[in-house]
Backbone as ProteinMPNN parsed JSONL, in Angstrom:
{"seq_chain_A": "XXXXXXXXXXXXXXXXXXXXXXXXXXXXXXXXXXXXXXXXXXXXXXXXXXXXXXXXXXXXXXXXXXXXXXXXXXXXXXXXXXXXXXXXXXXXXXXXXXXXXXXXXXXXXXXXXXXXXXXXXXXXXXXXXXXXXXXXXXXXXXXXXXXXXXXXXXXXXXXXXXXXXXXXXXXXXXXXXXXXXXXXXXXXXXXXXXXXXXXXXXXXXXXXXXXXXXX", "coords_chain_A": {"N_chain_A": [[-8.271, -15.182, -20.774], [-6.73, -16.991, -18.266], [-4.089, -17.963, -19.116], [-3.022, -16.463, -21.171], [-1.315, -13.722, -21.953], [-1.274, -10.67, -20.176], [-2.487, -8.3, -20.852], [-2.372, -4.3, -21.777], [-3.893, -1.437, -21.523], [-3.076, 1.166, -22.929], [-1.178, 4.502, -23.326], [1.381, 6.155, -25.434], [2.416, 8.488, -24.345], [1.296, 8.681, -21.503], [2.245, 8.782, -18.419], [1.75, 7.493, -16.329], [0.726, 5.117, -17.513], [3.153, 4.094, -18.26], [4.754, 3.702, -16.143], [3.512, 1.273, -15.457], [4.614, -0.213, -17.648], [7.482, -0.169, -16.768], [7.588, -1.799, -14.692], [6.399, -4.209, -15.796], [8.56, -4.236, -17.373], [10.965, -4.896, -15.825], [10.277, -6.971, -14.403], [10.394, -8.488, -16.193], [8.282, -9.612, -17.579], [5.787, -10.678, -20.569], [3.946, -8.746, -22.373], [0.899, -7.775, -23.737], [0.16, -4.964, -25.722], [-2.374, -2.557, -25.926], [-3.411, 0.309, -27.641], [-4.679, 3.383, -26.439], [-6.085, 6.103, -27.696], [-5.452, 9.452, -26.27], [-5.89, 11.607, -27.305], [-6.842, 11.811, -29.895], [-10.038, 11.599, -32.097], [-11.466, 12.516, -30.17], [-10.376, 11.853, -27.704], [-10.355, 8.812, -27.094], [-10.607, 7.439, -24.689], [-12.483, 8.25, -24.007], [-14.576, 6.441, -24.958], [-17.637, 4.277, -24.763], [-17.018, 1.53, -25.259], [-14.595, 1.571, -23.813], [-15.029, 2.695, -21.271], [-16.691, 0.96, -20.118], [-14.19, -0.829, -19.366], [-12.27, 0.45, -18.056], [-14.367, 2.206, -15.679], [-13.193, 4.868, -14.795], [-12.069, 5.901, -17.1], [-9.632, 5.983, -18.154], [-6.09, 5.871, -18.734], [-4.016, 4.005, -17.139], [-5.274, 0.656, -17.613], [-5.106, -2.908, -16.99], [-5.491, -6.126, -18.236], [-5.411, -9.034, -16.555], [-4.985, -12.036, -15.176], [-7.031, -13.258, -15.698], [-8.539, -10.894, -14.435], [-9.286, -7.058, -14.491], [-7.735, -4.387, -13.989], [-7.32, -1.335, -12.826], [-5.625, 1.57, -12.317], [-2.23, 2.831, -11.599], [-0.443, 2.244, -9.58], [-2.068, 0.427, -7.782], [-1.911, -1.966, -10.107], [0.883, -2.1, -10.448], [1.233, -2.951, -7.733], [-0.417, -5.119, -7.234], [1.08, -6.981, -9.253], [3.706, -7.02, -7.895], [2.796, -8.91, -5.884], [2.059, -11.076, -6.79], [3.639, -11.766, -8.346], [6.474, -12.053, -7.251], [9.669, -11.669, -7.954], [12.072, -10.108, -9.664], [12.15, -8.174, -6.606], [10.215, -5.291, -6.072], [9.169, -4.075, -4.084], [10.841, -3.269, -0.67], [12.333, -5.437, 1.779], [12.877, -4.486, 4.06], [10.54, -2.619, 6.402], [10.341, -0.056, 7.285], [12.239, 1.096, 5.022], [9.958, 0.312, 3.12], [7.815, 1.919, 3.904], [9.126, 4.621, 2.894], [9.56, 4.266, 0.433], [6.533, 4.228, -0.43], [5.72, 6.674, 0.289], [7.353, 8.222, -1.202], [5.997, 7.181, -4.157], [3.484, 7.865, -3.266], [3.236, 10.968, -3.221], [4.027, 11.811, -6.058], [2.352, 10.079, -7.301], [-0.049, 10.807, -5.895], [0.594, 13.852, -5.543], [1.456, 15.286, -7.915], [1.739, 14.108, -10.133], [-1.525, 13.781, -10.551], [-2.474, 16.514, -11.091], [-1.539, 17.874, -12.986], [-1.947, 16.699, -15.31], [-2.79, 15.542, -18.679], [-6.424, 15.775, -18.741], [-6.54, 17.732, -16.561], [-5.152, 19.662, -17.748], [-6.721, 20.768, -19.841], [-8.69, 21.738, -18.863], [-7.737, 23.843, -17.624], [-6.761, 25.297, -19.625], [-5.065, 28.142, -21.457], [-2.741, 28.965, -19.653], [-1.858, 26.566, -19.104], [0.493, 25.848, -19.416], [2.074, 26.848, -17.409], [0.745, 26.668, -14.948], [1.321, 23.546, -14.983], [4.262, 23.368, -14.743], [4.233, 24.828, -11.84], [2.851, 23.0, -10.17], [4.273, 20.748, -10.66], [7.119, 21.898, -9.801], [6.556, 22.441, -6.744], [6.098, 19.528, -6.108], [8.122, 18.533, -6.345], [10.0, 20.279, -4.788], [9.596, 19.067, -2.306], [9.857, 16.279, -2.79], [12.797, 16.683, -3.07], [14.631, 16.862, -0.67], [14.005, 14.492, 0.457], [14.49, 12.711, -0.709], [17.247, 13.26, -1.075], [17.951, 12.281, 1.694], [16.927, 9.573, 1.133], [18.115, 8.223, -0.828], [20.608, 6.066, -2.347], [22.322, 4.199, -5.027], [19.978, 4.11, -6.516], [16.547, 5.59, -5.637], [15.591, 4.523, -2.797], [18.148, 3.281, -1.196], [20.073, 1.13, -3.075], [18.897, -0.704, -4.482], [16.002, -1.227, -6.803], [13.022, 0.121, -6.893], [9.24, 0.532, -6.385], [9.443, 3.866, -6.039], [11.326, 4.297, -8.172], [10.037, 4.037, -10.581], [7.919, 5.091, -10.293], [9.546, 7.872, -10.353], [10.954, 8.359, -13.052], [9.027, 8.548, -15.242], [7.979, 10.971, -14.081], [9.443, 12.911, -14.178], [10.274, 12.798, -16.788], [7.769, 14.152, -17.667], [8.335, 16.598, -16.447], [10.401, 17.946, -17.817], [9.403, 17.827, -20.269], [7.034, 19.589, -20.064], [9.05, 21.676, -19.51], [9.998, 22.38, -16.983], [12.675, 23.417, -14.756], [15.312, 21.735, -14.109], [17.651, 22.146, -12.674], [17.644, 22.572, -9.972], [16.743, 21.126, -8.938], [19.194, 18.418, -7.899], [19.803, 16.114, -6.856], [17.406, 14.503, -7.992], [17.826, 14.876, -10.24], [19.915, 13.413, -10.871], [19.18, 10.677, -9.991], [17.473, 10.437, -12.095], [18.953, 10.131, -13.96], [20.622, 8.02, -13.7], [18.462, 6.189, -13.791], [17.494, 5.902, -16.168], [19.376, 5.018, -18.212], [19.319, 2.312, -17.746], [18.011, -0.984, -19.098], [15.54, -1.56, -18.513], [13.819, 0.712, -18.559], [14.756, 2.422, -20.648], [13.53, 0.946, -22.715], [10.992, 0.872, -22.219], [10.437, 3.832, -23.019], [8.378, 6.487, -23.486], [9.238, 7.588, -26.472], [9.819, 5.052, -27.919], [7.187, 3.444, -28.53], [4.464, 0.97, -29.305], [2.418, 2.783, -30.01], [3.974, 5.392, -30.997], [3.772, 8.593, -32.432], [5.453, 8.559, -36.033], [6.967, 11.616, -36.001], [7.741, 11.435, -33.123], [9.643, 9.363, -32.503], [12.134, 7.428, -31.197]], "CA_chain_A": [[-7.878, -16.47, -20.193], [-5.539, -17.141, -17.135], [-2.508, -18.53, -19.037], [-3.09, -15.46, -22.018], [-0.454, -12.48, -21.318], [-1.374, -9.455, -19.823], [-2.569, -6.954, -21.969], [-2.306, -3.375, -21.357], [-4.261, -0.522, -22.33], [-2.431, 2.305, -22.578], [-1.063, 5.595, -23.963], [2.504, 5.762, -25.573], [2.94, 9.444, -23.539], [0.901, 8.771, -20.554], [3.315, 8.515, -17.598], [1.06, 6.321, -15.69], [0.935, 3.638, -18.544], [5.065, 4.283, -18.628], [5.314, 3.307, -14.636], [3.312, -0.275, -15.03], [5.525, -0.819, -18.549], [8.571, -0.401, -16.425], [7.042, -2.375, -13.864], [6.68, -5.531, -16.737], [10.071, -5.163, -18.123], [11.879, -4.97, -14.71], [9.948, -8.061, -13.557], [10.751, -9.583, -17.427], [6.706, -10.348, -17.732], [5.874, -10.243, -21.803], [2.506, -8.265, -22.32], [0.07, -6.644, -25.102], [-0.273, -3.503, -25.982], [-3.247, -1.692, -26.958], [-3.536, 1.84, -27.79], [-6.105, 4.076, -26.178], [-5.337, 7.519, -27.785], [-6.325, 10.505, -25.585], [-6.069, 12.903, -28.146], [-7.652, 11.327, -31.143], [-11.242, 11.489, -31.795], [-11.649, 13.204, -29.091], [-10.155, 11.155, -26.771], [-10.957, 7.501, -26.938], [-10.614, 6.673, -23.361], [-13.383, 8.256, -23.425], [-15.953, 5.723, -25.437], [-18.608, 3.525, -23.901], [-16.109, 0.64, -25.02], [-13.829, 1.815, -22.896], [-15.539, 2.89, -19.66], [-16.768, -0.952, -19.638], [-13.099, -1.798, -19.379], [-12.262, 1.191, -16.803], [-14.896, 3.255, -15.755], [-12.754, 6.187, -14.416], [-11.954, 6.508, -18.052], [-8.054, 6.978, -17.739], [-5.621, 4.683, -18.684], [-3.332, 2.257, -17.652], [-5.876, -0.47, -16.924], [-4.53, -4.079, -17.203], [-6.086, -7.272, -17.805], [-4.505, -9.782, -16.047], [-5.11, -13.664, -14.513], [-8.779, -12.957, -15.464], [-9.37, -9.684, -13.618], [-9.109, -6.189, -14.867], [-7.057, -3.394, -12.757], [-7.001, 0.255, -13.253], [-4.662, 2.503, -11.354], [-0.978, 2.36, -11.386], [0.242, 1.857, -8.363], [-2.675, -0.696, -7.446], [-1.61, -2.353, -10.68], [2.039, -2.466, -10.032], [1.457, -3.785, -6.516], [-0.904, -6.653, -7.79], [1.81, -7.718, -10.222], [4.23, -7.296, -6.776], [2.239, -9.595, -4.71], [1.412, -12.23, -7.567], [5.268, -12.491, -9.063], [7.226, -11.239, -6.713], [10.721, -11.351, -7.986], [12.518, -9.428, -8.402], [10.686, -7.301, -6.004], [9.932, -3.967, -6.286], [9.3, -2.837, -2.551], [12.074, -3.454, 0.178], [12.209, -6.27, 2.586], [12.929, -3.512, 5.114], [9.267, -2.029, 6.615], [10.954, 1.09, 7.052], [12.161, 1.825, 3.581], [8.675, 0.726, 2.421], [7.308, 3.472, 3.914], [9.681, 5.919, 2.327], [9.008, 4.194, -1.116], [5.238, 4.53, -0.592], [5.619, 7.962, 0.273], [7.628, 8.353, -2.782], [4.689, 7.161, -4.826], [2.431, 9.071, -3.074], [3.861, 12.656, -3.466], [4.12, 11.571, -7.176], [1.071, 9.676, -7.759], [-1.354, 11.989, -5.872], [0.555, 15.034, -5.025], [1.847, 15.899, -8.641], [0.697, 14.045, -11.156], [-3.357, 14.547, -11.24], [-2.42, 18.375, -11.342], [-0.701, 18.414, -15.127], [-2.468, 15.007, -16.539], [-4.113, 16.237, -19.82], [-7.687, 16.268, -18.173], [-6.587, 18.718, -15.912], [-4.616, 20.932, -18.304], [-7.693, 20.669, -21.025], [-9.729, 22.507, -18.503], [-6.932, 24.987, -17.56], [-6.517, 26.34, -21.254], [-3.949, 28.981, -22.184], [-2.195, 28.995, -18.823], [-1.664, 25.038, -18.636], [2.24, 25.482, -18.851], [2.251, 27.454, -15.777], [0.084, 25.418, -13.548], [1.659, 22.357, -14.581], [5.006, 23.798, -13.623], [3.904, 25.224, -10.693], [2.646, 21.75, -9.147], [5.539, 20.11, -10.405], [8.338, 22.516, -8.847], [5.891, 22.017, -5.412], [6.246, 18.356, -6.108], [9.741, 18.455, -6.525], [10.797, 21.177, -3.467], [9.083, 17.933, -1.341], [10.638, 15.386, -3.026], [14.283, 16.313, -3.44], [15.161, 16.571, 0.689], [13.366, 13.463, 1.451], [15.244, 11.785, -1.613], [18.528, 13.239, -0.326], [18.018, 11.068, 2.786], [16.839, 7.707, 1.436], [18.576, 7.7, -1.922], [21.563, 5.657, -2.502], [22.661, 4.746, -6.517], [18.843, 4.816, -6.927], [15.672, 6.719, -4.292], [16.071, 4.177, -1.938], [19.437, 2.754, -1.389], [20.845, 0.394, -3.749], [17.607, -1.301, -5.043], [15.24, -0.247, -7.901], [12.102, 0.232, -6.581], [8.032, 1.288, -7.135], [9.785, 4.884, -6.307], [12.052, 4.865, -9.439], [9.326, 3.445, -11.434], [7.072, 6.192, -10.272], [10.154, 8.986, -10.783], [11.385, 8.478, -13.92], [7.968, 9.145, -16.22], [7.578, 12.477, -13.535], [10.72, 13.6, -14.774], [9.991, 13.124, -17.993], [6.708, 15.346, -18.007], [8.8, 17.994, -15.502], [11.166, 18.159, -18.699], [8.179, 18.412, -21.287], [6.937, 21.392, -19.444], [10.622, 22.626, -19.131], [10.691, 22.735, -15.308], [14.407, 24.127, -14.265], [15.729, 20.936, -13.263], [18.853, 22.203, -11.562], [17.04, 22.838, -8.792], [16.574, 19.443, -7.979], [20.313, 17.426, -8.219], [19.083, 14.433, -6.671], [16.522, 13.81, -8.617], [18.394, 14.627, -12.172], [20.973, 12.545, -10.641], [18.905, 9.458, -10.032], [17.185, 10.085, -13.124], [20.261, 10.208, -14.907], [21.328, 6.949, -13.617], [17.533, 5.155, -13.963], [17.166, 6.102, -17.736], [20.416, 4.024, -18.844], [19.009, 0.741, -17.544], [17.269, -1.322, -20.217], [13.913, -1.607, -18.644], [13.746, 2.073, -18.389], [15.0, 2.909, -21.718], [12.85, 0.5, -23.685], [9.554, 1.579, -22.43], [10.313, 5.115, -23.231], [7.592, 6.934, -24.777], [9.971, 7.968, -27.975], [9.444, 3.603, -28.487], [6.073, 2.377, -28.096], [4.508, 0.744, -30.57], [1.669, 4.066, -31.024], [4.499, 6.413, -30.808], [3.402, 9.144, -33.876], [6.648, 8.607, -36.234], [7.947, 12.872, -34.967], [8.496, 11.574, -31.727], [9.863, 8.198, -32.255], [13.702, 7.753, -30.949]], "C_chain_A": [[-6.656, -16.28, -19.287], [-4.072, -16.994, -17.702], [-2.621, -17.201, -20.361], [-1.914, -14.427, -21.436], [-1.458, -11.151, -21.074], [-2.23, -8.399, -20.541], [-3.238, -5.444, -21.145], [-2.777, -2.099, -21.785], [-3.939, 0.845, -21.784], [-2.23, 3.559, -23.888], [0.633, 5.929, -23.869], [2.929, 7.375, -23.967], [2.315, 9.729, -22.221], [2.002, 8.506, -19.246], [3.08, 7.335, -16.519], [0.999, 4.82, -16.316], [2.494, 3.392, -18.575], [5.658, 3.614, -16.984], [5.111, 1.497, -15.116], [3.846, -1.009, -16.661], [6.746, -0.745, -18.028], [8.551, -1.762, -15.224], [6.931, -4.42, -14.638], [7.845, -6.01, -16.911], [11.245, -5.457, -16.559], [11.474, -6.416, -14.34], [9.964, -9.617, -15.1], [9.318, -10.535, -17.531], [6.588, -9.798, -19.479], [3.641, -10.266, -21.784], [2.293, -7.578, -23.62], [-0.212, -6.069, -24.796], [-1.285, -3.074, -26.43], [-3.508, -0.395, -26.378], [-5.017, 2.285, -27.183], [-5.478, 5.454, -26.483], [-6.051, 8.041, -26.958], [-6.195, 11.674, -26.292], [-7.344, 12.741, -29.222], [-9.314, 10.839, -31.089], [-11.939, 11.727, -30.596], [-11.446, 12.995, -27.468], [-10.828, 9.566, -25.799], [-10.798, 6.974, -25.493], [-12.294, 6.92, -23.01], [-14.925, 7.439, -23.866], [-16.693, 4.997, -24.693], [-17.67, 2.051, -23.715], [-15.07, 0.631, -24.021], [-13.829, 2.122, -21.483], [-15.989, 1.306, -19.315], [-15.59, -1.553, -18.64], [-12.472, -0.727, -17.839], [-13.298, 2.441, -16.987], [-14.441, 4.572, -15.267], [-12.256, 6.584, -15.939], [-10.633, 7.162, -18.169], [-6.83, 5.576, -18.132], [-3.986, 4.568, -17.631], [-4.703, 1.471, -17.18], [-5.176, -1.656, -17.977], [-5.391, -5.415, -17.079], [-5.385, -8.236, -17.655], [-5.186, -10.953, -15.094], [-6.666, -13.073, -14.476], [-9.451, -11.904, -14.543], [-9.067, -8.265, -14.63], [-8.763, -4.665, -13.823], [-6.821, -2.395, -13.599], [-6.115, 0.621, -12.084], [-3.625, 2.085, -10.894], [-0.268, 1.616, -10.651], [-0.623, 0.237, -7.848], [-2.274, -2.106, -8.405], [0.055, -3.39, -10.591], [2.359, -3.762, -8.633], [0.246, -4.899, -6.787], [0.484, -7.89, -8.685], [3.086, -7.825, -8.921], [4.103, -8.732, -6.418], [2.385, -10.895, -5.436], [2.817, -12.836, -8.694], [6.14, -11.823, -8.494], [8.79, -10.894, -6.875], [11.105, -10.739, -9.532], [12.013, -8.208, -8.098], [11.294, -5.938, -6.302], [9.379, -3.107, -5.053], [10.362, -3.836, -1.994], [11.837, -4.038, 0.986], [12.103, -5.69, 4.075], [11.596, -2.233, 5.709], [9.564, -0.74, 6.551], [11.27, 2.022, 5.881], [11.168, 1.335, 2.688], [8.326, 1.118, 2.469], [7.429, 4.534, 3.166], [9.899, 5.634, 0.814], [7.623, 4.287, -1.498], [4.981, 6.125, -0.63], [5.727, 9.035, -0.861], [6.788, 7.921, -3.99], [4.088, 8.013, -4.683], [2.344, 10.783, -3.481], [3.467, 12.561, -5.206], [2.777, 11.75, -7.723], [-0.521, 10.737, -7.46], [-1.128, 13.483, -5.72], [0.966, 15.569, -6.501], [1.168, 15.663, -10.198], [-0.709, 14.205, -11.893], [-3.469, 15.479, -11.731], [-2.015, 18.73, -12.667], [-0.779, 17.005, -15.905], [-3.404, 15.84, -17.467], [-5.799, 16.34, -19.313], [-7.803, 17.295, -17.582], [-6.239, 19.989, -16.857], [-6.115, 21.241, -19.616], [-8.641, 21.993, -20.6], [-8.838, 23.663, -17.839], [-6.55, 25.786, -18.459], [-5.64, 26.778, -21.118], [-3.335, 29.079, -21.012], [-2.037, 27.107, -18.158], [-0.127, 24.995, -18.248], [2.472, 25.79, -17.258], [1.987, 26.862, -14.504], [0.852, 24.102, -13.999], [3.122, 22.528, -14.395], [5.392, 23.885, -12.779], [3.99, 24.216, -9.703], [3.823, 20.848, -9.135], [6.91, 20.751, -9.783], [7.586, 22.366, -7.512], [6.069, 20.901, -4.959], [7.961, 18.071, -5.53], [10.974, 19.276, -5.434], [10.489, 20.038, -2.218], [10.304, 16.981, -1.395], [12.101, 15.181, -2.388], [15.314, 16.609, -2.084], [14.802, 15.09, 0.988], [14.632, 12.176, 0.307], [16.897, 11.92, -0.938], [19.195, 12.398, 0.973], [17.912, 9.817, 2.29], [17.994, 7.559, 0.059], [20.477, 7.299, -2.19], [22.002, 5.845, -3.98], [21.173, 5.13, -7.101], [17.83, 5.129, -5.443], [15.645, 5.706, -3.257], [16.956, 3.548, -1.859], [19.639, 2.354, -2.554], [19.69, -0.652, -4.077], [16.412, -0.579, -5.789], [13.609, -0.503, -7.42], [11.011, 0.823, -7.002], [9.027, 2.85, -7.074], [10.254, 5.294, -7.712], [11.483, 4.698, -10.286], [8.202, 4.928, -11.591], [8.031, 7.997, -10.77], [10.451, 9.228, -12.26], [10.379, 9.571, -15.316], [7.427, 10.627, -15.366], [8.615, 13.756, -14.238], [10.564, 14.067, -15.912], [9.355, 14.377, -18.401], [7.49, 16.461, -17.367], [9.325, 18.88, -17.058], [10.2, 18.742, -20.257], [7.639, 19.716, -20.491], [7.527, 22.656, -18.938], [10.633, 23.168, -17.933], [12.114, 22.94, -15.748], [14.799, 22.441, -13.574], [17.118, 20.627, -12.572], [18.741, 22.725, -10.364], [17.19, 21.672, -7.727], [17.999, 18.444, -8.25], [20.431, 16.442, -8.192], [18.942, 13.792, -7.352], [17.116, 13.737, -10.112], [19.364, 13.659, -11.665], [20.398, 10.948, -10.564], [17.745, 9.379, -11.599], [18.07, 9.704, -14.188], [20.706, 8.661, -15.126], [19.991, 5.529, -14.214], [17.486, 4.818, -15.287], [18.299, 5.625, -18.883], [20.453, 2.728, -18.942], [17.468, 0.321, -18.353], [15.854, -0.93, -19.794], [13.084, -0.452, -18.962], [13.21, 2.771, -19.776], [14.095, 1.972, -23.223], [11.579, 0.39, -23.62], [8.985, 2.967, -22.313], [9.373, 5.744, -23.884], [7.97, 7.301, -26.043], [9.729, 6.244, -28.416], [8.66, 3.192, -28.672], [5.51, 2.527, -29.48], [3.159, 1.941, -31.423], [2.852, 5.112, -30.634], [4.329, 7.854, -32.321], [5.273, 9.417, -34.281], [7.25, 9.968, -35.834], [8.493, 12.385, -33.7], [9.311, 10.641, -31.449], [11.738, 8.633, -32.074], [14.61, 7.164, -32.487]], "O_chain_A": [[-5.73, -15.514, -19.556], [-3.15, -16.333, -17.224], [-1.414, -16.96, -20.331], [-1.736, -14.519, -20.222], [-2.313, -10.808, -21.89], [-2.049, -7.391, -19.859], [-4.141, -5.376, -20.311], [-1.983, -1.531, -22.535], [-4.28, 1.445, -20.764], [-2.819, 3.609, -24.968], [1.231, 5.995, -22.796], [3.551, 7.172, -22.924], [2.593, 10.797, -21.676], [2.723, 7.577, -19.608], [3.885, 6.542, -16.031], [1.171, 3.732, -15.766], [2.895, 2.308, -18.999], [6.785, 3.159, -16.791], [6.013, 0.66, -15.161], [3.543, -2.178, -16.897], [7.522, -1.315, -18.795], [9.499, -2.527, -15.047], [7.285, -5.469, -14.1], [8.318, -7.143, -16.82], [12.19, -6.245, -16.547], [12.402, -7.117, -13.938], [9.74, -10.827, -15.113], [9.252, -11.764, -17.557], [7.134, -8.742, -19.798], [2.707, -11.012, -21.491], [3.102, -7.014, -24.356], [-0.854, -6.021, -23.746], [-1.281, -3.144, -27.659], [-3.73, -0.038, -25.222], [-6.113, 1.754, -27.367], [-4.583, 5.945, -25.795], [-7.139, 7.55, -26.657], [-6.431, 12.751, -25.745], [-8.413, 13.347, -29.306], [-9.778, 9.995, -30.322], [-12.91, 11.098, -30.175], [-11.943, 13.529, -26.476], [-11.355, 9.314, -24.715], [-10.95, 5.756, -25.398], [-13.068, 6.31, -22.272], [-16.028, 7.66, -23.368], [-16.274, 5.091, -23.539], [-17.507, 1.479, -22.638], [-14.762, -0.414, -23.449], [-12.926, 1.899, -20.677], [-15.601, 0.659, -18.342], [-15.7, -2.299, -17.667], [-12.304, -1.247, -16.736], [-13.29, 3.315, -17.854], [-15.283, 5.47, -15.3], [-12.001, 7.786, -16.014], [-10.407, 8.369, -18.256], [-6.959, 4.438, -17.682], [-3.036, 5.337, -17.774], [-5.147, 1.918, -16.122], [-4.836, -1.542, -19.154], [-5.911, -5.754, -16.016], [-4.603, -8.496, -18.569], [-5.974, -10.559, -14.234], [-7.282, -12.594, -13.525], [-10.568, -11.985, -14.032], [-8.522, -8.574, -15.689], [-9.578, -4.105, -13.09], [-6.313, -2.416, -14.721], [-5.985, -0.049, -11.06], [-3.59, 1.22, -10.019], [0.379, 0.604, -10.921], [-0.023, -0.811, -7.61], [-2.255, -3.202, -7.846], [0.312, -4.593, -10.635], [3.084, -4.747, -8.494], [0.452, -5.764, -5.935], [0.641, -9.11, -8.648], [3.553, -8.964, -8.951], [4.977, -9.586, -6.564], [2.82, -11.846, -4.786], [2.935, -13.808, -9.44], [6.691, -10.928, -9.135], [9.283, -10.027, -6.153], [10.354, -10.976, -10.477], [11.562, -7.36, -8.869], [12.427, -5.6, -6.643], [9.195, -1.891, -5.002], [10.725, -4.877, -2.541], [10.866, -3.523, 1.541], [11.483, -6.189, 5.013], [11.76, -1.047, 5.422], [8.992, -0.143, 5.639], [10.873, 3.17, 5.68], [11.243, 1.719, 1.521], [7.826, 1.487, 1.407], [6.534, 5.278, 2.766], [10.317, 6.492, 0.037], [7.344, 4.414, -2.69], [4.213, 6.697, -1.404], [5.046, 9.963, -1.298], [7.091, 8.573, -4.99], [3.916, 8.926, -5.491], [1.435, 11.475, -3.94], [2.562, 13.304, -5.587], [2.193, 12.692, -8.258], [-1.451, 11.156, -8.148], [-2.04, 14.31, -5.722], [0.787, 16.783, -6.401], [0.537, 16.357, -10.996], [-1.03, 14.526, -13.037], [-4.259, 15.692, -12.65], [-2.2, 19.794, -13.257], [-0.046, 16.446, -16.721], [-4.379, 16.538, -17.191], [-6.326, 17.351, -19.778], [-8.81, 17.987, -17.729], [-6.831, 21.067, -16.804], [-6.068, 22.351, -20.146], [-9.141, 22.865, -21.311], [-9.564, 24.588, -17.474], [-6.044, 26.883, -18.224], [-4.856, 26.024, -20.54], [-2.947, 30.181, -21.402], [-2.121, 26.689, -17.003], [0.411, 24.439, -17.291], [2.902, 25.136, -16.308], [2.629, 26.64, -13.477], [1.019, 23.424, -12.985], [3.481, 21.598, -13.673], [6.479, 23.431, -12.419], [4.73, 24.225, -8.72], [4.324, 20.306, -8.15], [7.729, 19.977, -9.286], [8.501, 21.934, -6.81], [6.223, 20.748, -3.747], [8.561, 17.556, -4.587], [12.179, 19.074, -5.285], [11.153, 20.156, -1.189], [11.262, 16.828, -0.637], [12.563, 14.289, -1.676], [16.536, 16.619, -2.234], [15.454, 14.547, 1.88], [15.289, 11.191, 0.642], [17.564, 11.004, -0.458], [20.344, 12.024, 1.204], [18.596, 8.912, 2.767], [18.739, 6.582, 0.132], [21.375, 8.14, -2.198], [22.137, 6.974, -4.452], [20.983, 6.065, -7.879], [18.298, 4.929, -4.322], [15.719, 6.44, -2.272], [16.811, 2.722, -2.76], [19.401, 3.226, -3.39], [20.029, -1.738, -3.606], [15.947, 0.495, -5.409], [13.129, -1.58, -7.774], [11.181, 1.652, -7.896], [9.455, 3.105, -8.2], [9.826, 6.262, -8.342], [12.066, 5.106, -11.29], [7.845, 5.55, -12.592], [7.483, 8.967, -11.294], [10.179, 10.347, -12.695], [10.663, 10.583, -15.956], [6.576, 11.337, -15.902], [8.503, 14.928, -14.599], [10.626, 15.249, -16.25], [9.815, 15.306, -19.066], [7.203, 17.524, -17.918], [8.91, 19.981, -17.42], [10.356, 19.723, -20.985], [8.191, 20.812, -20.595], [7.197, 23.729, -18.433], [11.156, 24.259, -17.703], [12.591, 22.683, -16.854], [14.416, 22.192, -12.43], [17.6, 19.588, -12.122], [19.658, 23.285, -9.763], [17.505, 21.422, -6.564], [17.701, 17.515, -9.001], [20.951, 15.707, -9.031], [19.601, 12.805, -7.679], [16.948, 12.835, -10.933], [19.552, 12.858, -12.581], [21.095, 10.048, -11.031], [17.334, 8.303, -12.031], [17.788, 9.004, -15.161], [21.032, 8.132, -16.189], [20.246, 4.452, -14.752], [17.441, 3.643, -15.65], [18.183, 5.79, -20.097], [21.125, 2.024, -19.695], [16.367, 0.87, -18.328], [15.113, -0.196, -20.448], [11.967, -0.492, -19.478], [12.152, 3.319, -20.084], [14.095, 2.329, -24.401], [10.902, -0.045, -24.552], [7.903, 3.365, -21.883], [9.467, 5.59, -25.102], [7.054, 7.371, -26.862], [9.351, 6.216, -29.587], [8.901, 2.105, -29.196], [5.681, 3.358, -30.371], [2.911, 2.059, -32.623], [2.47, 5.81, -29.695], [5.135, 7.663, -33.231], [6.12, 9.989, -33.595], [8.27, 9.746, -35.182], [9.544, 12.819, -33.229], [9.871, 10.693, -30.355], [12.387, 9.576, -32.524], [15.832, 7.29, -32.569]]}, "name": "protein", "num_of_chains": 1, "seq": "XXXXXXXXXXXXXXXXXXXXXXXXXXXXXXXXXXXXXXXXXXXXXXXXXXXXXXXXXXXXXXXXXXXXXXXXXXXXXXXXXXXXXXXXXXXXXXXXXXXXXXXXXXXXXXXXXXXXXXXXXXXXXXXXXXXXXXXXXXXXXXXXXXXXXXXXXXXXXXXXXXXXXXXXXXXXXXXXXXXXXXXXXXXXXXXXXXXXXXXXXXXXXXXXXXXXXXX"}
């Protein structure tokens, strides 16, 4: 139903489900949770119940004002368009570009490459390749960030970028990338991951977090 909240099917350590939960609490929208493990039982995203709901079989998908949206970014920028404050791209055409870009690099240039589907079928050399793509990711990134980024990646406004950096970071750090490589980027992570919205849809919180990992 229309006036129903949100509900969100996700995965506490997915990074993609972790963008459009920062994406809620920044915009102070109150949504349900439901779990889609991708480990368990062999990875329930992948049931017939679940391809109904997204057939790429991946989560975040969101049901929302009677529709159902898969894919982050498309997600995010629906919930943009349809409550726009406070916004999440820049009034300035210019530095929307260079926050789309900043998605993009993210969304298609780093992340697909070390999302558990990929590493499943990479076996005993998964650390390496997902590494690999993320220091590639991240030799891109952390000039282009040096130009736009003020206290956060583009000036002085929290944007899809920081929404999309933060949960990259994360995984860089789970796969123990070197992240004094990049100063920037630990630097605006440093600063994103202190502000509530950030810090309370951390994967160490959610409500499937398995109690080892919980904060």
């Amino acid at each position: 139903c229309v006036t129903c909240f949100p509900v969100l099917y996700g995965y506490f350590r997915s990074s993609c489900s972790w963008r459009v939960r920062i994406a809620f609490a920044l915009k102070g929208i109150e949504y349900e949770q439901k779990s889609v493990n991708l480990i368990k039982d062999g990875g329930q995203q992948l049931t017939d119940q679940f391809k109904a709901i997204n057939p790429m079989q991946q989560v975040p998908a969101v049901t929302i004002d009677g529709i159902t949206l898969s894919q982050s970014l498309a997600i995010i920028q629906y919930i943009e368009e349809t409550r726009p404050e406070p916004r999440l791209l820049p009034a300035d055409p210019k530095q929307r570009g260079q926050v789309r870009i900043i998605c993009d690099i993210i969304a298609s240039g780093i992340q697909p490459l070390q999302n558990l589907y990929v590493l499943q079928k990479i076996g005993a050399d998964k650390v390496q390749w997902a590494q690999h793509f993320i220091n590639r990711g991240f030799e891109a990134l952390e000039p282009i960030l040096k130009q736009t980024a003020g206290k956060y990646c583009i000036g002085d406004e929290i944007s899809m970028a920081d929404i999309c950096l933060v949960p990259q970071v994360y995984n860089a750090e789970r796969f123990k990338v070197d992240m004094s490589q990049f100063p920037t980027i630990r630097r605006l992570n440093q600063t994103l991951i202190e502000i509530d919205a950030f810090k309370a849809t951390h994967p160490s919180c959610q409500p499937d977090t398995p109690d080892d990992l919980q904060a």
